[in-house]
N, CA, C and O atoms as CSV, one atom per row, in Angstrom:
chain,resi,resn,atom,element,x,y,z
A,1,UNK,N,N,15.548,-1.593,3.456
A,1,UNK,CA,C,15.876,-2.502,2.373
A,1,UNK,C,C,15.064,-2.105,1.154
A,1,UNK,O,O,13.875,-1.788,1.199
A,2,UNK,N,N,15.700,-2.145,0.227
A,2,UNK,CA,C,14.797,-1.540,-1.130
A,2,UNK,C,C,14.043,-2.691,-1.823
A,2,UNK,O,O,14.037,-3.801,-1.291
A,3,UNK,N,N,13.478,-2.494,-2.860
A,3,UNK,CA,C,12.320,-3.540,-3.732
A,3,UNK,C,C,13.264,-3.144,-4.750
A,3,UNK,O,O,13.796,-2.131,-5.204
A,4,UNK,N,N,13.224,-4.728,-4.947
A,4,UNK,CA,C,13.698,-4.997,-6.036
A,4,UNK,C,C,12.616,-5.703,-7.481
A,4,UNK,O,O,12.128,-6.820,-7.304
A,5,UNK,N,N,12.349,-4.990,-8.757
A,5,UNK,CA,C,11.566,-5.889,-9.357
A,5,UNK,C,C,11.928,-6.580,-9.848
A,5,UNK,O,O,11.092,-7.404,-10.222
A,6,UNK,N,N,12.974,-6.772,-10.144
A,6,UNK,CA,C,13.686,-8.504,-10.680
A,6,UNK,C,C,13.774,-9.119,-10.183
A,6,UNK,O,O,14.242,-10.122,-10.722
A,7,UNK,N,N,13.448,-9.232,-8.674
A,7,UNK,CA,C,13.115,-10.722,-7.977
A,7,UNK,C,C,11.950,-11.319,-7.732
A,7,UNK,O,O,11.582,-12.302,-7.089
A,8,UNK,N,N,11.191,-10.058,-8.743
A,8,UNK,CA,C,9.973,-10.806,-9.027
A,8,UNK,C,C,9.579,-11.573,-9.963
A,8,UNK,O,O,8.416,-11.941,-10.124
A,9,UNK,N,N,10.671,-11.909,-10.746
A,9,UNK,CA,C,10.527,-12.710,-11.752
A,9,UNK,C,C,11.581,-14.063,-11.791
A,9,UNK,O,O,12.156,-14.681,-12.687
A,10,UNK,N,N,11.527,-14.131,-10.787
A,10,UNK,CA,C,12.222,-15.700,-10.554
A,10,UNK,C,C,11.460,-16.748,-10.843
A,10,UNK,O,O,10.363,-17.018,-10.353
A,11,UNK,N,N,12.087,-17.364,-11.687
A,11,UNK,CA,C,11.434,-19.043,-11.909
A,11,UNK,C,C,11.015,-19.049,-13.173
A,11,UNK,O,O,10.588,-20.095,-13.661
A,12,UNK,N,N,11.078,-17.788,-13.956
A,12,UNK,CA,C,10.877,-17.295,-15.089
A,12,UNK,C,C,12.020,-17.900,-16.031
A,12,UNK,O,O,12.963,-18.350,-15.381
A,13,UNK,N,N,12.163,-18.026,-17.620
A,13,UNK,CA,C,13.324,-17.722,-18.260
A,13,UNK,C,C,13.517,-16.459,-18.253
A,13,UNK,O,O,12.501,-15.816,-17.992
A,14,UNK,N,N,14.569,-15.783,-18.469
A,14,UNK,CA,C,14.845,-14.353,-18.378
A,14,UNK,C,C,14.114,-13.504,-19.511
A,14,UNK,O,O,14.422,-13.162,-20.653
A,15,UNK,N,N,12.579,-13.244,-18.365
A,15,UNK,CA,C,12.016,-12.092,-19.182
A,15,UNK,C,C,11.176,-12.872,-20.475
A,15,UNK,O,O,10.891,-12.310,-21.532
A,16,UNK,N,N,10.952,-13.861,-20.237
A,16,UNK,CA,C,9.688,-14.603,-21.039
A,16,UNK,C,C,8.840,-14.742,-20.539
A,16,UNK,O,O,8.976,-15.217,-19.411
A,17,UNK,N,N,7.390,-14.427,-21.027
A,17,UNK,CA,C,6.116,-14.913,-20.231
A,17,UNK,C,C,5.229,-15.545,-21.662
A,17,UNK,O,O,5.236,-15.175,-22.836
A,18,UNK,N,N,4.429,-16.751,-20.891
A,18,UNK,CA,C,3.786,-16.985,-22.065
A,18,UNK,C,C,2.415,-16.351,-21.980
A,18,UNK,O,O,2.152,-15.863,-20.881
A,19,UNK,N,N,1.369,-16.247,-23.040
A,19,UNK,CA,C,-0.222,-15.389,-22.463
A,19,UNK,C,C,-1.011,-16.213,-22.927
A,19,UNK,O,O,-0.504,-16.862,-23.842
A,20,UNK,N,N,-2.427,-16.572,-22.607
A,20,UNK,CA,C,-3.570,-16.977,-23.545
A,20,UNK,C,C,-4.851,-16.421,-23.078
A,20,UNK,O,O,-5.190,-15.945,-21.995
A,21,UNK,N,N,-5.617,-16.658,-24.453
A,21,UNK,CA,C,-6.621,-15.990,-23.984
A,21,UNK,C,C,-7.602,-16.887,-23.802
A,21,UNK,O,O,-7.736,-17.730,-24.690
A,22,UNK,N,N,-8.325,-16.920,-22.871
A,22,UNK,CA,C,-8.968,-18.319,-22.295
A,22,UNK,C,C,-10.544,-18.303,-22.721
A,22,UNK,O,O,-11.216,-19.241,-23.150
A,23,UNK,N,N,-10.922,-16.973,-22.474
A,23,UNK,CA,C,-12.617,-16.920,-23.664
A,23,UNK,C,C,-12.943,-15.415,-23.967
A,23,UNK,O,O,-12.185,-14.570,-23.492
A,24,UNK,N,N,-13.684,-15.142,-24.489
A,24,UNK,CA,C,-13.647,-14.004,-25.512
A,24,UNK,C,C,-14.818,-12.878,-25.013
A,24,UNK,O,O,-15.324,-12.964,-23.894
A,25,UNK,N,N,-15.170,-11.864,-25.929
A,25,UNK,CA,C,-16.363,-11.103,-25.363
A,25,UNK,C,C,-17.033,-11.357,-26.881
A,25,UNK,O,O,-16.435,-11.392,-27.956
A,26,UNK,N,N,-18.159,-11.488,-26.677
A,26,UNK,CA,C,-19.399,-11.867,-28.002
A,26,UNK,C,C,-19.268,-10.267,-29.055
A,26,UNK,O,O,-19.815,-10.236,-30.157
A,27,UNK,N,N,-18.672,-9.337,-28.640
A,27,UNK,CA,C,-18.699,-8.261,-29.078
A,27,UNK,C,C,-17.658,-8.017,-30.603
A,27,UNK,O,O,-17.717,-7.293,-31.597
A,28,UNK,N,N,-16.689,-9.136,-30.051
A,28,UNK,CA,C,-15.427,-9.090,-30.730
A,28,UNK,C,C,-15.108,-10.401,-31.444
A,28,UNK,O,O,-15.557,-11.386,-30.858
A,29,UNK,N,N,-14.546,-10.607,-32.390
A,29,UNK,CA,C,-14.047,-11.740,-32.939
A,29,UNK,C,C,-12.807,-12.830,-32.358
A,29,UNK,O,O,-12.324,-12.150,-31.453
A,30,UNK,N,N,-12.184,-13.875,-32.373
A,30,UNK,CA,C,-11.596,-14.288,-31.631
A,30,UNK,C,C,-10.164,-13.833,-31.944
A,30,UNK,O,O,-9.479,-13.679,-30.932
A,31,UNK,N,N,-9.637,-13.617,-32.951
A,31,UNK,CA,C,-8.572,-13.271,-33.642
A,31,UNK,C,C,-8.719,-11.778,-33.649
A,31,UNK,O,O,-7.597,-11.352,-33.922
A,32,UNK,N,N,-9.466,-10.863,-33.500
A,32,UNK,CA,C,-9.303,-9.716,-33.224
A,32,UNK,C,C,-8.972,-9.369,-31.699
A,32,UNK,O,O,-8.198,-8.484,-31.332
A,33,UNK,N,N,-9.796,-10.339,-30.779
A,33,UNK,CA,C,-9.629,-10.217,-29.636
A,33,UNK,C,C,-7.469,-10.930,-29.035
A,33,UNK,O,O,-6.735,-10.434,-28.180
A,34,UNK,N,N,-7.322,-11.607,-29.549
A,34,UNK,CA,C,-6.413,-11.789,-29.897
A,34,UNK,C,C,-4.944,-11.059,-30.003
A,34,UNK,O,O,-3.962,-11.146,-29.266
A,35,UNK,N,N,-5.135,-10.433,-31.001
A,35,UNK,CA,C,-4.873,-9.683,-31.561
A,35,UNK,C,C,-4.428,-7.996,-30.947
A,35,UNK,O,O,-3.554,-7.169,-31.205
A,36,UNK,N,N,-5.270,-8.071,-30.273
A,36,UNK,CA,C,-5.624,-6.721,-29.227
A,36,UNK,C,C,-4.669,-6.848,-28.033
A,36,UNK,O,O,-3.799,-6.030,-27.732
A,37,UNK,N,N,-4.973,-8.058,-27.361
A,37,UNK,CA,C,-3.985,-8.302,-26.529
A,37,UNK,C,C,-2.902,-8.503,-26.533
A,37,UNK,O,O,-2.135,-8.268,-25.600
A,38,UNK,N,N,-2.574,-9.065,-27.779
A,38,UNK,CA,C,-0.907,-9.339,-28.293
A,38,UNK,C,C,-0.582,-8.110,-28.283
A,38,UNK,O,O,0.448,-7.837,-27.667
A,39,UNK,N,N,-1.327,-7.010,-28.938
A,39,UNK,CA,C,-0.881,-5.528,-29.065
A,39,UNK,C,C,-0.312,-5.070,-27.304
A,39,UNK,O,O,0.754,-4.598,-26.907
A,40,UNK,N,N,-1.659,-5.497,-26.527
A,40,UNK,CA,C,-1.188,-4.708,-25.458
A,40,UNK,C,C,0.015,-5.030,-24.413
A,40,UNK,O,O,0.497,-4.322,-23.529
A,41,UNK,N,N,0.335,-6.376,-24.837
A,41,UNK,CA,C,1.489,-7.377,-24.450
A,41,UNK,C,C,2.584,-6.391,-25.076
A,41,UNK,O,O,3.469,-5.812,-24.447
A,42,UNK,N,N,2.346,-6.330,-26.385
A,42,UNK,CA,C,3.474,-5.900,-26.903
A,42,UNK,C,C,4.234,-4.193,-26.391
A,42,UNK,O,O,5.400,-3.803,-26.335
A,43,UNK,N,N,2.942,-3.548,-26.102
A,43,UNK,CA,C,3.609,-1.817,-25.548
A,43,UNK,C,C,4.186,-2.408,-24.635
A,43,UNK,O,O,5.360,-2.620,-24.941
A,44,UNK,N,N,3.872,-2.843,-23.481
A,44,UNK,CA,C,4.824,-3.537,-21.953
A,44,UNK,C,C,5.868,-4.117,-22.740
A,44,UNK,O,O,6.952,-3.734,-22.301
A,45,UNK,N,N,5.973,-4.768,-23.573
A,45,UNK,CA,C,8.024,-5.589,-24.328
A,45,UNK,C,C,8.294,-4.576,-24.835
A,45,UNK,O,O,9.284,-4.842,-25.516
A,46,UNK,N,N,8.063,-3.557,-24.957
A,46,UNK,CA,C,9.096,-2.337,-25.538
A,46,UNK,C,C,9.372,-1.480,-24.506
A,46,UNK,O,O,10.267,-0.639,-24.589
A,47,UNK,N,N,8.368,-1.687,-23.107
A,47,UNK,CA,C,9.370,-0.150,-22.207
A,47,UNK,C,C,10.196,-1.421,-20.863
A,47,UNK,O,O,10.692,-1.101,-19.783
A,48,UNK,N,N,10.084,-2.728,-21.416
A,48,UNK,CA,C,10.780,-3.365,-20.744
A,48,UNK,C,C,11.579,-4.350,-20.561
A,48,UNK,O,O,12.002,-4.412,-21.715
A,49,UNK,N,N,12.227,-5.334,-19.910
A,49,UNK,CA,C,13.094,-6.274,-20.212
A,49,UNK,C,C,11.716,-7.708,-20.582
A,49,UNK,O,O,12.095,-8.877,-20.508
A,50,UNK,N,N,10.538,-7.464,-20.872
A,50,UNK,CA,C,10.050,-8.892,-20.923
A,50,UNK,C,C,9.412,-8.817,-22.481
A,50,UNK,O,O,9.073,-7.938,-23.273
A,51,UNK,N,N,9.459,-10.234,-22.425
A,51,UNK,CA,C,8.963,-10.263,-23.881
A,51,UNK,C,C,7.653,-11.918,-24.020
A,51,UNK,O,O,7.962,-13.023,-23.575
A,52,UNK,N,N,6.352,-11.626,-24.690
A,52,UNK,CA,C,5.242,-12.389,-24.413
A,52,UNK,C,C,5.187,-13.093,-25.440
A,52,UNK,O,O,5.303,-12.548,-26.538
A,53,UNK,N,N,4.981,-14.572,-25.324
A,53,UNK,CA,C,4.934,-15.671,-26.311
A,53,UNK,C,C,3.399,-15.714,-25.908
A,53,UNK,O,O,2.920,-15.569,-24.784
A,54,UNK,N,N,2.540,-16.029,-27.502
A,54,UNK,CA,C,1.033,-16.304,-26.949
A,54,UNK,C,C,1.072,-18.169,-26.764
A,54,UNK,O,O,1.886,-18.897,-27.332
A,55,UNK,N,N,0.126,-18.561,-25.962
A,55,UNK,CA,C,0.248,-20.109,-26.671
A,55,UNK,C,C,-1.648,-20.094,-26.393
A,55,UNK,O,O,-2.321,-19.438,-25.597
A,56,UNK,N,N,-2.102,-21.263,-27.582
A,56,UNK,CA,C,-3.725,-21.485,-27.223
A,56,UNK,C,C,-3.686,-22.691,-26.303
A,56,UNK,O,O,-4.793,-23.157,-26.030
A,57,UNK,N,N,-2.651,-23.274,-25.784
A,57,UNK,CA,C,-2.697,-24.655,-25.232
A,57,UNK,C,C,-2.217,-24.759,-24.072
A,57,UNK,O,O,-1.476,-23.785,-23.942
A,58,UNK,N,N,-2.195,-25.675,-22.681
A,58,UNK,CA,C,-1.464,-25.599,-21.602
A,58,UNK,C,C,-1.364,-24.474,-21.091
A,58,UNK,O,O,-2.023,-23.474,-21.378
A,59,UNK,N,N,0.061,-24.662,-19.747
A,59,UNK,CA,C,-0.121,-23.588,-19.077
A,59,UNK,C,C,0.293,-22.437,-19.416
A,59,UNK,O,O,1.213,-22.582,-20.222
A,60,UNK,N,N,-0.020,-20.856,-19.112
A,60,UNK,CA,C,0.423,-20.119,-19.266
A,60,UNK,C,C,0.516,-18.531,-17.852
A,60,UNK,O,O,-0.284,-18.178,-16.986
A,61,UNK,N,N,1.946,-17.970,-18.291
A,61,UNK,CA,C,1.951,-17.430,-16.733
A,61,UNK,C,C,1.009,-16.110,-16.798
A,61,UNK,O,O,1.182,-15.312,-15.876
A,62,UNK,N,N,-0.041,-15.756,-17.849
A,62,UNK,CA,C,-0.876,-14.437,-17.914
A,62,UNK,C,C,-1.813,-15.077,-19.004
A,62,UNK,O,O,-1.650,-15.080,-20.224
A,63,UNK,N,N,-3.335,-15.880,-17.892
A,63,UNK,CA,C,-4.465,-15.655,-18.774
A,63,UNK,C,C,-5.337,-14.688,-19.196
A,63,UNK,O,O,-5.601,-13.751,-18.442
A,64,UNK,N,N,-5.700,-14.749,-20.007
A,64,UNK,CA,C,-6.916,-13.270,-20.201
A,64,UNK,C,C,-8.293,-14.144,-20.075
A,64,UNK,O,O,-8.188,-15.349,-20.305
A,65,UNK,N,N,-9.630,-13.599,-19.712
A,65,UNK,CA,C,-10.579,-14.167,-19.638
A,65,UNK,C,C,-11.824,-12.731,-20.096
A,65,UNK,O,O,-11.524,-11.548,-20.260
A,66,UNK,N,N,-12.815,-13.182,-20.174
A,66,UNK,CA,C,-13.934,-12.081,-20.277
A,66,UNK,C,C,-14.791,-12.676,-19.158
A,66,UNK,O,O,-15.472,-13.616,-19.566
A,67,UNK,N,N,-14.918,-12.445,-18.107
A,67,UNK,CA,C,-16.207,-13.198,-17.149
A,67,UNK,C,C,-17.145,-12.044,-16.832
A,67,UNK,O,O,-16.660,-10.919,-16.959
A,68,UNK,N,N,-18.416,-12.142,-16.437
A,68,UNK,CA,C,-18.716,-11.705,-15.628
A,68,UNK,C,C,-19.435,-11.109,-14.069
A,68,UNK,O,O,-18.768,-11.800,-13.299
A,69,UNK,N,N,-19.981,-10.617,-13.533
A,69,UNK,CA,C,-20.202,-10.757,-12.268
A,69,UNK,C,C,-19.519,-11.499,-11.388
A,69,UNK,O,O,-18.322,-11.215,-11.452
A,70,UNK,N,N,-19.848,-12.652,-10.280
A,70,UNK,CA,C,-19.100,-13.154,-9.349
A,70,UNK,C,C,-18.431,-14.174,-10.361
A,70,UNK,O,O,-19.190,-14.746,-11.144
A,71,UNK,N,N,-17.108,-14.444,-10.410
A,71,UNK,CA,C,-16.193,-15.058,-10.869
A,71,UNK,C,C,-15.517,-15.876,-10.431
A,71,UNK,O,O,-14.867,-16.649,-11.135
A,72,UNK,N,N,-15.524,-15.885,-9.065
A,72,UNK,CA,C,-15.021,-16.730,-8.135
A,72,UNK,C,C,-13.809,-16.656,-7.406
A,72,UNK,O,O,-13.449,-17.533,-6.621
A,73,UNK,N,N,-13.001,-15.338,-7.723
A,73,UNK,CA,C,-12.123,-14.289,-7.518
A,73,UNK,C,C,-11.855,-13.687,-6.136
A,73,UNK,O,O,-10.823,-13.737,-5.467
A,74,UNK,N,N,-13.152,-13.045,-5.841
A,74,UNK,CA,C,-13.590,-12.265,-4.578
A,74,UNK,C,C,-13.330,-11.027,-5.309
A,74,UNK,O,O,-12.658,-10.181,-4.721
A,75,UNK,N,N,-13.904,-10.677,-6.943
A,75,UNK,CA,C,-13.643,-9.721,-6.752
A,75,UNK,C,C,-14.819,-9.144,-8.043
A,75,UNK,O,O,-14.775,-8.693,-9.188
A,76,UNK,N,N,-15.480,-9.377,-7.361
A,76,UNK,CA,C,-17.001,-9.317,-9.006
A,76,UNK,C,C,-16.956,-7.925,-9.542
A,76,UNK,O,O,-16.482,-6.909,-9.033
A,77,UNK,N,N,-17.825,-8.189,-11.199
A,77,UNK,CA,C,-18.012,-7.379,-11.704
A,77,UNK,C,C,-19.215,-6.803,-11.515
A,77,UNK,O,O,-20.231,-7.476,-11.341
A,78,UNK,N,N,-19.200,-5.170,-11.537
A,78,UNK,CA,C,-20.713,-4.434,-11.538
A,78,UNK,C,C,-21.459,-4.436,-13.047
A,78,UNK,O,O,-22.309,-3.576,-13.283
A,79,UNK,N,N,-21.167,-5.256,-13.868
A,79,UNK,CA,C,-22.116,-5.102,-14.961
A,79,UNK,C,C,-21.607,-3.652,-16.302
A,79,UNK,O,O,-20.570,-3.020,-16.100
A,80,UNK,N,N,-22.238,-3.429,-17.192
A,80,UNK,CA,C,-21.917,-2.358,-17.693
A,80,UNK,C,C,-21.755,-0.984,-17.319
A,80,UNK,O,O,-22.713,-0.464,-16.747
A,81,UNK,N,N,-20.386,-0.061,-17.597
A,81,UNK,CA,C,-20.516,0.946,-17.091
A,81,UNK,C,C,-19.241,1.355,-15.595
A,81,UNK,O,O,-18.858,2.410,-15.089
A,82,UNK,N,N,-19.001,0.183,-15.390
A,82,UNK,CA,C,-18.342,0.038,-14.096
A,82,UNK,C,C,-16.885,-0.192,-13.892
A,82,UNK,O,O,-15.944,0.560,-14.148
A,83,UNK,N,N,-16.893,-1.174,-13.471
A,83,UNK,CA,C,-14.578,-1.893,-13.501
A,83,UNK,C,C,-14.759,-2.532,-15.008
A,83,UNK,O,O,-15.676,-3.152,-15.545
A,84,UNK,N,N,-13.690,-2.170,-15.362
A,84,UNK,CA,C,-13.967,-2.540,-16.761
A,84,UNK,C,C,-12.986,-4.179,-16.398
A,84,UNK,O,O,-13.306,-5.233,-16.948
A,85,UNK,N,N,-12.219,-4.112,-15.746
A,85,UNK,CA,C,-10.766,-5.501,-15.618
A,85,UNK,C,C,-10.018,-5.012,-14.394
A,85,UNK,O,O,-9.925,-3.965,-13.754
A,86,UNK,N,N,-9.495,-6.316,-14.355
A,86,UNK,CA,C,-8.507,-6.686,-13.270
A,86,UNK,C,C,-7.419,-7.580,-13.262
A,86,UNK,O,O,-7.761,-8.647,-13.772
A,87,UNK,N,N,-6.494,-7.578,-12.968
A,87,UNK,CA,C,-5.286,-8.572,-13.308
A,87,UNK,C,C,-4.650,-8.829,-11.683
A,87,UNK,O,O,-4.828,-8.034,-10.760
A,88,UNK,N,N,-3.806,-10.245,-11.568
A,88,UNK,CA,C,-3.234,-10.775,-10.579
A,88,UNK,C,C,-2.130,-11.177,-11.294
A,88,UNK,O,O,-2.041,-11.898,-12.288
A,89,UNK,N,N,-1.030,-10.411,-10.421
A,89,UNK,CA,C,0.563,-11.028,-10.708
A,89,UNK,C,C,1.015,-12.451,-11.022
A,89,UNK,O,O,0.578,-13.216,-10.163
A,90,UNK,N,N,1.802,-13.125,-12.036
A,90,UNK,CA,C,1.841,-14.384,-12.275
A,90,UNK,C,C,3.094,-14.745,-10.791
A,90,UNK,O,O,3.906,-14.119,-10.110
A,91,UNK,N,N,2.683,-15.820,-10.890
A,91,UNK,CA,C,3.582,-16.419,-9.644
A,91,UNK,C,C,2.592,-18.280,-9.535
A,91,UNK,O,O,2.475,-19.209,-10.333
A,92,UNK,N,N,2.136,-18.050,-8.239
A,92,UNK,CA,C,1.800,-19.068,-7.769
A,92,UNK,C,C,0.488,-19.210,-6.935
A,92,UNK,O,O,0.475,-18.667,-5.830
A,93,UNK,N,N,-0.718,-19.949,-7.400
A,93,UNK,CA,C,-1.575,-19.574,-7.061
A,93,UNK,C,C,-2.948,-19.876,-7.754
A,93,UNK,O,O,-2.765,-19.612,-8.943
A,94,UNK,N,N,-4.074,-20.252,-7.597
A,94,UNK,CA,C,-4.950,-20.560,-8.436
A,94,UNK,C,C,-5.274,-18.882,-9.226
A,94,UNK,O,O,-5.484,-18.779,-10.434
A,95,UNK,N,N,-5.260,-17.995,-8.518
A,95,UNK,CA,C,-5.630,-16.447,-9.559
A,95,UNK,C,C,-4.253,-16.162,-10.379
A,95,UNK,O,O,-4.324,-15.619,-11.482
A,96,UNK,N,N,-2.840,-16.585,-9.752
A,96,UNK,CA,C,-1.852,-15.705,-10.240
A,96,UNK,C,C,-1.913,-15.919,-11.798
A,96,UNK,O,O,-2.512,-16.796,-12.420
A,97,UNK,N,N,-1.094,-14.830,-12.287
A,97,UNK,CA,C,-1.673,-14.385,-13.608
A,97,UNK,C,C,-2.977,-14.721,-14.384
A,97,UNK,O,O,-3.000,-15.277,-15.482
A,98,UNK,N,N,-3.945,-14.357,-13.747
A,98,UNK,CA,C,-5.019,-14.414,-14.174
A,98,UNK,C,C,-5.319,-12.440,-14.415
A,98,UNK,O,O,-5.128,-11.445,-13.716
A,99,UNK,N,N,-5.841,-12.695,-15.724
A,99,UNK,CA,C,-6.196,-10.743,-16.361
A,99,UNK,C,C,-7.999,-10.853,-16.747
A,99,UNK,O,O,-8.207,-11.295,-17.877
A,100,UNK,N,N,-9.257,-10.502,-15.932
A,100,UNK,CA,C,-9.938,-10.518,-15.878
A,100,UNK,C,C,-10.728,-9.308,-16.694
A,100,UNK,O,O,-10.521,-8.161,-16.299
A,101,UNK,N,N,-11.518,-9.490,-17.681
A,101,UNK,CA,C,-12.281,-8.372,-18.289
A,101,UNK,C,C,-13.684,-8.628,-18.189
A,101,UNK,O,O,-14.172,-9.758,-18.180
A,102,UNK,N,N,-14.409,-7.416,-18.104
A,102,UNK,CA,C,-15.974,-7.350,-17.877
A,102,UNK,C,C,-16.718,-8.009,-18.848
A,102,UNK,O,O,-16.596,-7.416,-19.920
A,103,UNK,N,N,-17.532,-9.112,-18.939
A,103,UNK,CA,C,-17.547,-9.839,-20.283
A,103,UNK,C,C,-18.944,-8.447,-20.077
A,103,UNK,O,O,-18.835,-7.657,-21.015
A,104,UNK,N,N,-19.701,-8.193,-19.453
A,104,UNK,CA,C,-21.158,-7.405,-19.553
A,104,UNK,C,C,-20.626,-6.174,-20.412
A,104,UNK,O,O,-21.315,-5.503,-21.181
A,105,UNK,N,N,-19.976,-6.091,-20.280
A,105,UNK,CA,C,-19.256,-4.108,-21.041
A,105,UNK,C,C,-18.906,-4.295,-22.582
A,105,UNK,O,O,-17.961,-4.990,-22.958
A,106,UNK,N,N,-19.623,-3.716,-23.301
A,106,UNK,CA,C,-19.893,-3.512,-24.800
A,106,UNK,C,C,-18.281,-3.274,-25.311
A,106,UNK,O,O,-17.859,-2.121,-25.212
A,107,UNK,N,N,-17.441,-4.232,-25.807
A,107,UNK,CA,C,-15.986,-4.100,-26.479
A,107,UNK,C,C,-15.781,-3.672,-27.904
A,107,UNK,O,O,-16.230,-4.375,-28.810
A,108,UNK,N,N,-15.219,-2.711,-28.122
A,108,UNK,CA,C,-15.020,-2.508,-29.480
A,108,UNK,C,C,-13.492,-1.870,-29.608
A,108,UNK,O,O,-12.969,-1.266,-28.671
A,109,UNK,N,N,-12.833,-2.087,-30.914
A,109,UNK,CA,C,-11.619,-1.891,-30.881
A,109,UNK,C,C,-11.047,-0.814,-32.178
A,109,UNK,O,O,-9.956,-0.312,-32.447
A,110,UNK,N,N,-12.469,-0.774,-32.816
A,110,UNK,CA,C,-12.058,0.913,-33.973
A,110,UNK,C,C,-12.942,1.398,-34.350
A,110,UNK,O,O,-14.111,1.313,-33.972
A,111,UNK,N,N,-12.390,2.088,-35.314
A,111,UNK,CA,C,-14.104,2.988,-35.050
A,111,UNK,C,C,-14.461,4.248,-34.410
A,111,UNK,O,O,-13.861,4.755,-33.462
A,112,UNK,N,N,-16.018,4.953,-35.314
A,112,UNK,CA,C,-16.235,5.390,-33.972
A,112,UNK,C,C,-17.193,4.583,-32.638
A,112,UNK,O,O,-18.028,3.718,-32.905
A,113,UNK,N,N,-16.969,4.929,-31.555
A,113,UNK,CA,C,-17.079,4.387,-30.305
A,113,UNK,C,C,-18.647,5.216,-30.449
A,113,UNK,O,O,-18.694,6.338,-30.954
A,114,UNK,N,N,-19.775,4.579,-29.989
A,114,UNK,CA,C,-20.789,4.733,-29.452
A,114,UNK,C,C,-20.842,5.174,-27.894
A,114,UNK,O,O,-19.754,5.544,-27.453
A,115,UNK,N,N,-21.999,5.196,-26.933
A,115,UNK,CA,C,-22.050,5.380,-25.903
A,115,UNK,C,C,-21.923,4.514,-25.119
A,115,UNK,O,O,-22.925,3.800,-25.135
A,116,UNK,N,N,-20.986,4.102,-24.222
A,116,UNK,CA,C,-21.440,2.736,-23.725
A,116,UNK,C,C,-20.143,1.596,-23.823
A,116,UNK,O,O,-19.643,0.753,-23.079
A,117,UNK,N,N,-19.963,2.027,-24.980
A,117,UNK,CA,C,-18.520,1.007,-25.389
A,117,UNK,C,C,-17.308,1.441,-25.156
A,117,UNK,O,O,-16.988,2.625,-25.045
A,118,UNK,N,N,-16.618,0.526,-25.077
A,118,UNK,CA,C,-14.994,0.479,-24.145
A,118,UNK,C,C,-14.067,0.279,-25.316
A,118,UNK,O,O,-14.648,-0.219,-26.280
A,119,UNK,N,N,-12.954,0.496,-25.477
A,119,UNK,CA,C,-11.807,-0.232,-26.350
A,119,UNK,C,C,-11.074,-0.474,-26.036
A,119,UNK,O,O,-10.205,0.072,-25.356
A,120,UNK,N,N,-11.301,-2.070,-26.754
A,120,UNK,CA,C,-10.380,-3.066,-25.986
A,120,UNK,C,C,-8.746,-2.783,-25.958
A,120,UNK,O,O,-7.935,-3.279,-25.176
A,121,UNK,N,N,-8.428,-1.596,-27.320
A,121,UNK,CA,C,-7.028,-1.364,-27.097
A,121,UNK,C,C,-6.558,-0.948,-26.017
A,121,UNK,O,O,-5.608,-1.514,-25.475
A,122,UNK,N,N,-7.129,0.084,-25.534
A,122,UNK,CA,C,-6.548,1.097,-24.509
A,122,UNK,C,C,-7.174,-0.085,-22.767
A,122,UNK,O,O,-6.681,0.158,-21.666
A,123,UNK,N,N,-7.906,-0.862,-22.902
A,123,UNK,CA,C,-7.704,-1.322,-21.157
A,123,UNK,C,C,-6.551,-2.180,-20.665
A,123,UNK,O,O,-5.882,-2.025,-19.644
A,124,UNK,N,N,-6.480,-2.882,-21.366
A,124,UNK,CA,C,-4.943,-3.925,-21.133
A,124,UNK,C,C,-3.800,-3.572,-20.654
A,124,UNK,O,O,-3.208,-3.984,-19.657
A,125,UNK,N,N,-3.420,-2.513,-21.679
A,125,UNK,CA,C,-2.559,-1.919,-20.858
A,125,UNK,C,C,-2.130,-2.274,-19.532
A,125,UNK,O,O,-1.455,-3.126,-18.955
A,126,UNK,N,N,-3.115,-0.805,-19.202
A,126,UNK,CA,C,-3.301,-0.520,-18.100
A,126,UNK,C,C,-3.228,-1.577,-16.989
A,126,UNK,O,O,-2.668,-1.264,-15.938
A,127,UNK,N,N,-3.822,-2.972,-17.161
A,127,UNK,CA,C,-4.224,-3.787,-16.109
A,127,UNK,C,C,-2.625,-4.952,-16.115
A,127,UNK,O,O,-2.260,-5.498,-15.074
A,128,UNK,N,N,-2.113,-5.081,-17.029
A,128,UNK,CA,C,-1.194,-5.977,-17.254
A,128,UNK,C,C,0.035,-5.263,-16.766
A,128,UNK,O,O,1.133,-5.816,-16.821
């Protein structure tokens, strides 16, 4: 029997998700941080059928957070240097869509990059 990924999005409107970002990294501004993620929301709505509404209020099916170390997850952070993030599929569930970033890891988003620092453009992606 094959996998299908459109039945992973049942219960959905077709191909809407809403996002928020639930707290920030001290590194970054809130509207830049913001901002970043809307970006990285946005590469995923162009190679696919979904498209991301942000909201700051209520529920939403993809939070972003900055935590760090034990989180309460089962799935801690090593501090600077290490997992930079992690994300859980939206569905159902106290983690589902939950998108976890290293709040300990130095964020920057232009520029030149120092030693040490991450950009926030390029991880999201990846994890979402």
């Amino acid at each position: 029997m094959g996998f299908s990924r459109d039945r992973l999005f049942i219960g959905w409107s077709p191909g809407i998700f809403s996002s928020r970002v639930d707290s920030f990294p001290v590194s970054l501004s809130q509207e830049s941080t913001r901002q970043l993620i809307g970006s990285a929301l946005y590469a995923w709505s162009r190679e696919s059928n979904l498209d991301f509404k942000e909201t700051r209020t209520g529920d939403a099916d993809i939070r972003v957070s900055f935590v760090e170390g034990s989180h309460g997850d089962g799935y801690p952070f090593d501090g600077p240097g290490g997992t930079l993030g992690h994300a859980f599929f939206p569905g159902v569930g106290s983690s589902a869509g939950a998108t976890h970033m290293d709040a300990d890891e130095s964020w920057t988003y232009n520029g030149k990059m120092a030693g040490g620092e991450n950009h926030l453009a390029a991880a999201p992606p990846h994890l979402f």
